[in-house]
C-alpha positions in Angstrom: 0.0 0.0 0.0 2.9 2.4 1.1 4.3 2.1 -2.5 1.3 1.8 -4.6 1.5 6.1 -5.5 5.0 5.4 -7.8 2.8 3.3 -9.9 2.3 4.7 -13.6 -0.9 5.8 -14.8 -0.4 3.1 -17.6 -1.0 0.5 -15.2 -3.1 2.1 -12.8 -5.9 -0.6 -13.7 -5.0 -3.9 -12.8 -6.5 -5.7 -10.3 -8.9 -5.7 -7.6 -9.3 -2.2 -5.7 -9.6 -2.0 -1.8 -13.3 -2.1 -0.6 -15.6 -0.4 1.9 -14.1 -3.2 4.3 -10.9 -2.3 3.9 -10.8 1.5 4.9 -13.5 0.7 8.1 -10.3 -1.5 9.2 -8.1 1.5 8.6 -10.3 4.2 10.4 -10.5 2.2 13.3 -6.9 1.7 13.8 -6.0 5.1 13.5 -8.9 5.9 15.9 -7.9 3.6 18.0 -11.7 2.4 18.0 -14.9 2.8 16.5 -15.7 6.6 15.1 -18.2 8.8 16.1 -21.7 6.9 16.2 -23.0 10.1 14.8 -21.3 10.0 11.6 -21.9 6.8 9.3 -19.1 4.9 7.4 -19.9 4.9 4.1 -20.6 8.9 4.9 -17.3 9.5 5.9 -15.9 7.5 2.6 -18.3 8.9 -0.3 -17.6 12.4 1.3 -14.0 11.8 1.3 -14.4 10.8 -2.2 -16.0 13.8 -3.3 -13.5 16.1 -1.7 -10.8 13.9 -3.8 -12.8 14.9 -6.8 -12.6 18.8 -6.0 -9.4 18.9 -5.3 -7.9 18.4 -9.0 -9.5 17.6 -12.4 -8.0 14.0 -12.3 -7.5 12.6 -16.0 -8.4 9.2 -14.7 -11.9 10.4 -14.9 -11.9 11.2 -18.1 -14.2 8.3 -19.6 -14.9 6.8 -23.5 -17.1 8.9 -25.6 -20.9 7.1 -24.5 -23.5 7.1 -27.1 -27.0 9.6 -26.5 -29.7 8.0 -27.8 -33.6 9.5 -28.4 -36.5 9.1 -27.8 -39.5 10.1 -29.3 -41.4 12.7 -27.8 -39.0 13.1 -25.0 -37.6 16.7 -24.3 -34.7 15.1 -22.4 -31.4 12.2 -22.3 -30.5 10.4 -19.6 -26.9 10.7 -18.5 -24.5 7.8 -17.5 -25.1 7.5 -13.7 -21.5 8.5 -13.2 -21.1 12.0 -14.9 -19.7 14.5 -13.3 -19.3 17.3 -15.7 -19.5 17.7 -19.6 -16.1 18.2 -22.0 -18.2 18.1 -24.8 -20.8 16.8 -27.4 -20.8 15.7 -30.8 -23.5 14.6 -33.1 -22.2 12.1 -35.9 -20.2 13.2 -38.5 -22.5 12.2 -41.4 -25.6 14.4 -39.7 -25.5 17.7 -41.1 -26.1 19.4 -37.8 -24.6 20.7 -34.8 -25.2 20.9 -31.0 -24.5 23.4 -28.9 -24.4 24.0 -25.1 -26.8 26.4 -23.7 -28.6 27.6 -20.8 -32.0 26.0 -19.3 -33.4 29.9 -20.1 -32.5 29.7 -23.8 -34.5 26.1 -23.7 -37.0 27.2 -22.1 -37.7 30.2 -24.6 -37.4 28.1 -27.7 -39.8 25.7 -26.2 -42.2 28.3 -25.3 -42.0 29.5 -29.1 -43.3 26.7 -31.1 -42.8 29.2 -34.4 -39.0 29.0 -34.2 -37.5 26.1 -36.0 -33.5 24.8 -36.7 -33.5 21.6 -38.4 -29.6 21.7 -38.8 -28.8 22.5 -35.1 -29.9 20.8 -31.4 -29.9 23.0 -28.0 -29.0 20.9 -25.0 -28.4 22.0 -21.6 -27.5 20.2 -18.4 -30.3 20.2 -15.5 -30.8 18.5 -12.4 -34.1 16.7 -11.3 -36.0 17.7 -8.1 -35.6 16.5 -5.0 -38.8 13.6 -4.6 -37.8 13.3 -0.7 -35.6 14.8 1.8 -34.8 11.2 2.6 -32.8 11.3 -0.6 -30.2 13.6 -2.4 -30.7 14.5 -6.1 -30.5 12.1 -8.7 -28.0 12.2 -11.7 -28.5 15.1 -13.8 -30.1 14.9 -17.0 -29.2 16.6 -20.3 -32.4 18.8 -21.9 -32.7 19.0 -25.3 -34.4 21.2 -28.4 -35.9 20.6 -30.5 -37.7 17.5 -28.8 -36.6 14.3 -30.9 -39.8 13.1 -32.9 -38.5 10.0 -33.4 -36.7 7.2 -31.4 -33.0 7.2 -32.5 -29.6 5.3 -31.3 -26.5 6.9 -30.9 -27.8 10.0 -31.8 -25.1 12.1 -30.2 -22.0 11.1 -28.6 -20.9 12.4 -25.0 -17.3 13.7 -23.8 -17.5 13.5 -20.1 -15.5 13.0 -16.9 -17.1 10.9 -13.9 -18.4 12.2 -10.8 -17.7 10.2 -7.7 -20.2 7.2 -7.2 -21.5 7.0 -3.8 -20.8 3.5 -1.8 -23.7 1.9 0.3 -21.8 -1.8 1.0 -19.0 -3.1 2.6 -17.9 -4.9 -0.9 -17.8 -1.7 -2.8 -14.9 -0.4 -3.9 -14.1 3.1 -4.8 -14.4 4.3 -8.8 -11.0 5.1 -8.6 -7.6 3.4 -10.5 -5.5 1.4 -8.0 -2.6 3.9 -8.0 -4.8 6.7 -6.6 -5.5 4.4 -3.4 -3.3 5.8 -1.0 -4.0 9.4 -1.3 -8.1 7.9 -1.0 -6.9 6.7 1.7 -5.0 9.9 2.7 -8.4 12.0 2.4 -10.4 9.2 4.3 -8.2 9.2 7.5 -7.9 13.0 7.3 -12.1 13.0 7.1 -12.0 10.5 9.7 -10.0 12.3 12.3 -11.5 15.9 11.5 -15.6 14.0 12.6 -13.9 12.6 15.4 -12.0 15.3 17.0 -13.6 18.8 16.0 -10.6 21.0 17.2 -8.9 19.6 13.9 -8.9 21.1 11.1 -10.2 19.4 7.5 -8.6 22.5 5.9 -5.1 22.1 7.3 -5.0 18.5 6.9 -6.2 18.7 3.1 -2.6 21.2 2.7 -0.7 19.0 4.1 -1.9 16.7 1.8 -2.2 18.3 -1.3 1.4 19.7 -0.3 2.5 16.3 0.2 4.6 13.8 -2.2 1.6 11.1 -2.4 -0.4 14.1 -4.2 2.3 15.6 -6.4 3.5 12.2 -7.9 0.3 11.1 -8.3 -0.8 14.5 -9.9 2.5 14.5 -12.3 1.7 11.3 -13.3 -1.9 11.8 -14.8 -0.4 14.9 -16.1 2.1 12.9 -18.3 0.0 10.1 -19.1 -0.8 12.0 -22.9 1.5 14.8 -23.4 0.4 15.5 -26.7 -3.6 16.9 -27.4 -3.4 17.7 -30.9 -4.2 20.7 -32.3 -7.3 22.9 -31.4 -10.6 22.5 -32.0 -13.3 24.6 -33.6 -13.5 26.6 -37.0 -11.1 27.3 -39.3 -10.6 28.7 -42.8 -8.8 25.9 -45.2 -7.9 25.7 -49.1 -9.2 23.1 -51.6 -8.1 22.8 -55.2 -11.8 24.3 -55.4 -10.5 27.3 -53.4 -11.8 28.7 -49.7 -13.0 25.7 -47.8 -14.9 27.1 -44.3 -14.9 24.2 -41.6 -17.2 25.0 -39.0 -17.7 23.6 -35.3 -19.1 20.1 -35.0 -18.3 20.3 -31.5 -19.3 22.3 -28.2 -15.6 22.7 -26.1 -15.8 23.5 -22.6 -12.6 25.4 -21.8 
């Protein structure tokens, strides 16, 4: 475990990941005991997990491009149940559209005017659904879109996202993180841990030792220089042809 933050990105994902199990055995050893009956485990864990997540924009959650798909009638697609923010959306390179990131207020206005049309363009915006209970926290976020697909349709855009943390409710679960980022998990639990326990200690303080720390920086470098190169940028650009002037616009929506 001490040595597991010198191991590359590259092979970050073999094998089995530590589970919910694990770390309780951890907390209680540095505790010398049980926690605080007031504070749940898998509290402490998903909201040391979350605080991971904040702290830097980790490449490792940077996931595949996943598929959108319609359906008719519906004015909005569901998300993968572990996105955490958008990069950005494409729709397929033989659709002679484009989709564009907006605000809920520009959705809202363009479905309230059933005059305007765009058949060559799709308005999406992120939005999150109400809470049903207060015995439950909001669900994943859902993408709202315009005009509303008339017709059911597979793959019909394709998603650039990176994850969000995924909340553990079992003792078997293990985090959605790559093996080499264990110990600094770890790190952030015991810091959590000890912070609930004892109030005159300070989360903030332990987090910059932390982040100050060698665990963070070598694990930071490392996703850092796991792909050097990201090609050249995106967007619209003005390019010859044997024909002359070619104009290639955006078939993208870049969040910078």
């Amino acid at each position: 475990m001490g040595n597991s933050f010198t191991m590359s990105a590259a092979a970050a994902g073999s094998g089995v990941g530590k589970d919910v199990a694990y770390y309780a055995a951890q907390i209680r050893q540095v505790l010398d005991g049980d926690w605080d009956g007031r504070t749940g485990l898998y509290e402490m864990l998903n909201d040391a997990g979350r605080t991971m997540f904040t702290l830097e924009e980790w490449k490792f959650n940077q996931r595949p491009p996943y598929d959108l798909d319609f359906t008719a009638n519906d004015a909005f697609i569901a998300l993968p149940t572990d996105f955490g923010k958008v990069n950005h959306i494409e729709v397929p390179s033989s659709v002679d559209s484009r989709v564009e990131l907006v605000t809920v207020d520009t959705i809202l206005y363009y479905r309230a005017n059933d005059a305007l049309t765009d058949p060559y363009n799709y308005y999406v915006a992120i939005a999150y659904p109400t809470q049903t209970a207060q015995t439950g926290s909001l669900g994943v976020p859902r993408l709202e879109v315009w005009p509303t697909p008339s017709a059911n349709e597979t793959a019909a855009m394709k998603l650039n996202y990176e994850a969000g943390w995924v909340a553990m409710s079992a003792m078997t679960h293990v985090p959605n993180i790559p093996r080499n980022a264990e110990t600094l998990y770890l790190q952030i639990v015991l810091a959590v841990a000890r912070s609930l326990h004892n109030p005159s200690i300070s989360l903030s303080r332990l987090l910059e030792e932390i982040v100050a720390g060698p665990i963070y920086k070598q694990l930071s470098r490392s996703y850092g220089n796991v792909q050097r190169s990201l090609g050249s940028m995106d967007g619209g650009i003005v390019d010859y042809s044997p024909s002359g002037i070619l104009y290639r616009p955006w078939k993208r929506t870049t969040r910078v």
